[in-house]
Each structure stands twice: as structure tokens, then as C-alpha cells.
N, C-alpha and C positions, 0 to 999 in steps of 0.2 A: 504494500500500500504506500502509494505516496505523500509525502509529507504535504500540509498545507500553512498559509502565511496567517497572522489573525487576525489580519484585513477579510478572509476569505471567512475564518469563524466567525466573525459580527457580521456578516451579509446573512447568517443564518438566525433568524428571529425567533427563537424560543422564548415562549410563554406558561405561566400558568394560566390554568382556567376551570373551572369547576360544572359536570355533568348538572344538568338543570333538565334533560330528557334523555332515554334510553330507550328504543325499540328493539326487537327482534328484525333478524333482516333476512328473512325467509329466501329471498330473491337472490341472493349471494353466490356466488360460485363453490366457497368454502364458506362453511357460518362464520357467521358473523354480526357484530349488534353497531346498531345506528347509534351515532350521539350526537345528543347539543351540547357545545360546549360556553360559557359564558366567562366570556374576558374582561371583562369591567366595559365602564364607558368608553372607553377611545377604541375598541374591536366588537364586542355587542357579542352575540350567540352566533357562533358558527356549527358547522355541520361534517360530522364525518362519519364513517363507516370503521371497523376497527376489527381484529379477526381474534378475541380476544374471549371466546368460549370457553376455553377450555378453564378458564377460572372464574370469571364473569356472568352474571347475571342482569341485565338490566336494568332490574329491582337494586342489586347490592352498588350498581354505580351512582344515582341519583344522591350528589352532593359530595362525591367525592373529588377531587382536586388532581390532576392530569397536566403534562405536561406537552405540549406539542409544537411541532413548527407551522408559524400562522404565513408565513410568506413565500406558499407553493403557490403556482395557480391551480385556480379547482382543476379538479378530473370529475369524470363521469365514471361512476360505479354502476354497471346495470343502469336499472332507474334511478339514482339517486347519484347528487352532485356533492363532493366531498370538497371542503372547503381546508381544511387543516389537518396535520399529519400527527396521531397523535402517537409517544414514543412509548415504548417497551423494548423488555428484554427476556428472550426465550428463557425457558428454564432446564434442567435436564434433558426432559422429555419434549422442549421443543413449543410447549405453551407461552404465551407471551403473558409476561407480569408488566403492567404498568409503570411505568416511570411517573413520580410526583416525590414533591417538598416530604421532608418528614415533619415540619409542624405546618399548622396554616398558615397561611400568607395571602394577601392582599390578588385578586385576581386581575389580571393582565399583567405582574411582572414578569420582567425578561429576566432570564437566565443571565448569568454572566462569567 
């Protein structure tokens, strides 16, 4: 892997932001659950899709705090327009566990 400058790491906009809705995403290729995610004032609720089953429920995301990168442009999932990427990391077995803050924090902050 090649190194990068941290001119290149601050063009990557990492934020927190906190689940405010969760669907099931039936339509998905591989399951998957839909979110809104709510970034304070200055980014509002954005929208993503997220393949994060195998530990996730929904229900257990609603108010939990996530981290992701808000400065993709959307992509198109199936029916549904994902606006933000949001981050994890596999586990043994290859499930994805969420990336977020270990206490709470103010939503729309940027990572740094």
C-alpha cells in the first residue's frame, strides 16, 4: 500500500452522527439495513445502506452514534440513494462492527 500526504487525509471528511432511523433492506444484494444518519445542523440527516447484519438490528441502532465519510458522492444502491459511507471493521468471522466515539460527542464532529 502506498503511503499518502495529510493534505490527502483532511480531503477525507469524517464525521460523527447518530442513527435517528433504521430499516431492513430486503432489496439488497447481500443484507443489509438502511440508515439515517443525523449530523447536527451544518449536514442534517443523510442516508445510507450498510451490510452490517450480522451484528445489527435496526431496532438496537436507533440513537446510536457512527462514524462515516460524508464527502462521497451518493451512489445508487438498488432502489435506494446512499449519501454517506458509514465505517467499520470486520471481525474474525468477517462481520462488520461499527466504528464510533467511545463516549458521546457533539454530532457533526470531524474526526481529526
Amino acid at each position: 500500500m502506498s503511503g499518502i500526504t495529510f493534505d490527502d487525509f483532511l480531503k477525507v471528511d469524517i464525521r460523527v452522527g447518530t442513527v435517528v432511523k433504521a430499516e431492513p433492506f430486503p432489496e439488497a444484494r447481500k443484507p443489509a439495513i438502511k440508515l439515517w444518519v443525523d449530523f447536527g445542523d451544518d449536514l442534517g440527516v443523510k442516508k445510507t445502506s450498510a451490510q452490517i447484519t450480522d451484528h445489527y438490528t435496526p431496532e438496537t441502532l436507533i440513537g446510536r452514534q457512527v462514524m462515516a465519510v460524508v464527502n462521497f458522492p451518493p451512489r445508487q444502491i438498488g432502489p435506494f440513494m446512499s449519501e454517506v459511507l458509514v465505517l467499520g471493521v470486520p471481525d474474525a468471522q468477517g462481520g462488520i462492527v461499527l466504528l464510533a466515539p467511545d463516549q458521546e460527542v457533539p454530532r457533526g464532529g470531524r474526526m481529526h
